[in-house]
C-alpha positions as CSV (number, residue, x, y, z in Angstrom):
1,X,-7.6,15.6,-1.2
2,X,-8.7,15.3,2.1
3,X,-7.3,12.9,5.1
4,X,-8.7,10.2,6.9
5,X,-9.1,10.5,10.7
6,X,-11.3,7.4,11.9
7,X,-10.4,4.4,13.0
8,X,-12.6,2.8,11.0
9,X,-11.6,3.8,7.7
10,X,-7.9,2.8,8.5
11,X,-9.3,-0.4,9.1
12,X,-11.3,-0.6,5.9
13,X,-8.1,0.3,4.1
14,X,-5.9,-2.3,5.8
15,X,-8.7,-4.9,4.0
16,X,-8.2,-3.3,0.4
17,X,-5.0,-3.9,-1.8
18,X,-1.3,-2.7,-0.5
19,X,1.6,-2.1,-2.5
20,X,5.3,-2.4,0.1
21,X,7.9,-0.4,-0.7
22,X,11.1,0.1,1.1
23,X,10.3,3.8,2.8
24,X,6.2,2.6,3.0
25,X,3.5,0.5,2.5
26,X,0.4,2.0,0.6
27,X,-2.8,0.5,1.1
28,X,-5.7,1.3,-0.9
29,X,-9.5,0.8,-1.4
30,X,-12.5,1.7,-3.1
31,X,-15.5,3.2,-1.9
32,X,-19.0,3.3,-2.9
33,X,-19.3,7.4,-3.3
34,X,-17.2,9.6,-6.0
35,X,-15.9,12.1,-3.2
36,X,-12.4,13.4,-3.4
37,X,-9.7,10.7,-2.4
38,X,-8.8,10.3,1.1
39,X,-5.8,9.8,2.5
40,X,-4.2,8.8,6.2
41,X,-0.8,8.7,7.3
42,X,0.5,6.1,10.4
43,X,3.9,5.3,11.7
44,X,3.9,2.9,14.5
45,X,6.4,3.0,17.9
46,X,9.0,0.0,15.9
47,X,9.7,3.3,14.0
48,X,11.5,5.4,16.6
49,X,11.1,8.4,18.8
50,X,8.1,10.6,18.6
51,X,10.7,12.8,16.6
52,X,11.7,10.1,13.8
53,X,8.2,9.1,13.5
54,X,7.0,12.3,12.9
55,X,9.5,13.2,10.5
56,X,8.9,9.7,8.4
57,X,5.7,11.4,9.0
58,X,6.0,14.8,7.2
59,X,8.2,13.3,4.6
60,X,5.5,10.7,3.3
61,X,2.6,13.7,3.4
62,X,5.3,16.0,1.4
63,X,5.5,12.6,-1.1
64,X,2.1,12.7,-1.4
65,X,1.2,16.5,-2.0
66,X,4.2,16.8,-4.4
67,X,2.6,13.5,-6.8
68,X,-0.7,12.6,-6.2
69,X,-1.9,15.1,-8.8
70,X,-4.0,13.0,-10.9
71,X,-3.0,9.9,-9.6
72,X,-5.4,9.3,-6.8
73,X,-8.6,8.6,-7.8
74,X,-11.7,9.9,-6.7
75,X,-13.8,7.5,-4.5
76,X,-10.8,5.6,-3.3
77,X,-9.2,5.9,0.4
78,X,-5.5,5.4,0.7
79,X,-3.1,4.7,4.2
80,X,0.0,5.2,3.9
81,X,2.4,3.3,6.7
82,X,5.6,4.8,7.4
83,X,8.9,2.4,7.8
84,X,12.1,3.2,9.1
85,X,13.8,3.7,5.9
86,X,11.8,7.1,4.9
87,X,14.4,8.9,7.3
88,X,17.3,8.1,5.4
89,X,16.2,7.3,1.9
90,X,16.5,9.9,-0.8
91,X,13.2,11.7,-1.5
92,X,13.4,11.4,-5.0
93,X,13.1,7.7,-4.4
94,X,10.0,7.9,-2.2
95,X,8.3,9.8,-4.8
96,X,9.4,7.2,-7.2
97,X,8.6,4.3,-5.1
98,X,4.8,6.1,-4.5
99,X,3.8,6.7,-8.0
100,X,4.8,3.1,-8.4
101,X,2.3,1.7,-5.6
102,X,-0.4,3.6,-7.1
103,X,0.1,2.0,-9.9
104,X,0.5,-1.5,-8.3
105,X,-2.9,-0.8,-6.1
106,X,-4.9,0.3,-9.3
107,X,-4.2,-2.9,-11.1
108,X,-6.9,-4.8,-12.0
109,X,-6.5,-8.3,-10.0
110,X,-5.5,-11.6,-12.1
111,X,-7.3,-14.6,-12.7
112,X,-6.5,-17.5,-10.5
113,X,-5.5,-19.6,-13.4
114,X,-3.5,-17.1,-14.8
115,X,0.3,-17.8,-14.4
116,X,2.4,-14.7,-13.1
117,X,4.3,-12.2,-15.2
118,X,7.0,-13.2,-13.6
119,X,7.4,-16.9,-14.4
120,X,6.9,-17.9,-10.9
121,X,4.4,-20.7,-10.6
122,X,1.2,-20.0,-9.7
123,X,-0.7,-20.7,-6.5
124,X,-2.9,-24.0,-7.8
125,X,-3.2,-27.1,-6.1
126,X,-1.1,-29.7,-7.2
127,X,-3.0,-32.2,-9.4
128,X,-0.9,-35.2,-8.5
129,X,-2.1,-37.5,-6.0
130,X,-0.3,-37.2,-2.4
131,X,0.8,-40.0,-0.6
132,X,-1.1,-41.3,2.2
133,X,-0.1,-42.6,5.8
134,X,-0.3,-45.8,6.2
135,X,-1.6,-47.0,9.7
């Protein structure tokens, strides 16, 4: 697993699918080769002191050695952005909450007409005419 330094590719990720969690958000895209994954780790000022954010910091790359095993896949570049809660929130959970996003950012997109799993309606225009002002 190697990590991503350049701008560029943080960028590129921030365009690909992202799975929140409490402690994180994991963003995730594909790339056109079948080198090893990538992966890049940022935790913006809102965070804390250069102290809290590096810890958040070390905690999520600790996540990620610990459970990535077989679960990032080649050709794919991943950014992980550190929130406040990955100071206090127990580690078992963060590996818990990552192997979950992984999952969520490998899943294949649905169909627009599709209705969600969830029963929650889905995101088509209403049919029904709409009512016009009248001048």
């Amino acid at each position: 697993m190697q990590r991503l330094r350049q701008r560029s590719d943080f960028l590129a990720a921030a365009k690909g699918a992202k799975a929140p969690t409490p402690a994180f958000v994991l963003q995730a895209r594909a790339r056109s080769d079948h080198d090893p994954p990538r992966v890049g780790f940022t935790v913006t000022k809102k965070v804390g002191t250069a102290v809290e954010r590096n810890r958040v910091r070390r905690r999520l790359r600790e996540v990620v050695r610990l459970s990535a095993a077989g679960r990032l896949r080649n050709g794919n570049d991943y950014v992980m952005i550190g929130r406040r809660a990955a100071l206090d929130r127990p580690f078992d959970r963060c590996v818990a909450d990552f192997i979950g996003a992984i999952k969520r950012v490998h899943r294949p997109p649905r169909e627009p007409d599709q209705p969600a799993r969830d029963g929650a309606p889905s995101q088509q225009p209403d049919p029904r005419p709409t009512a016009r002002a009248v001048s």
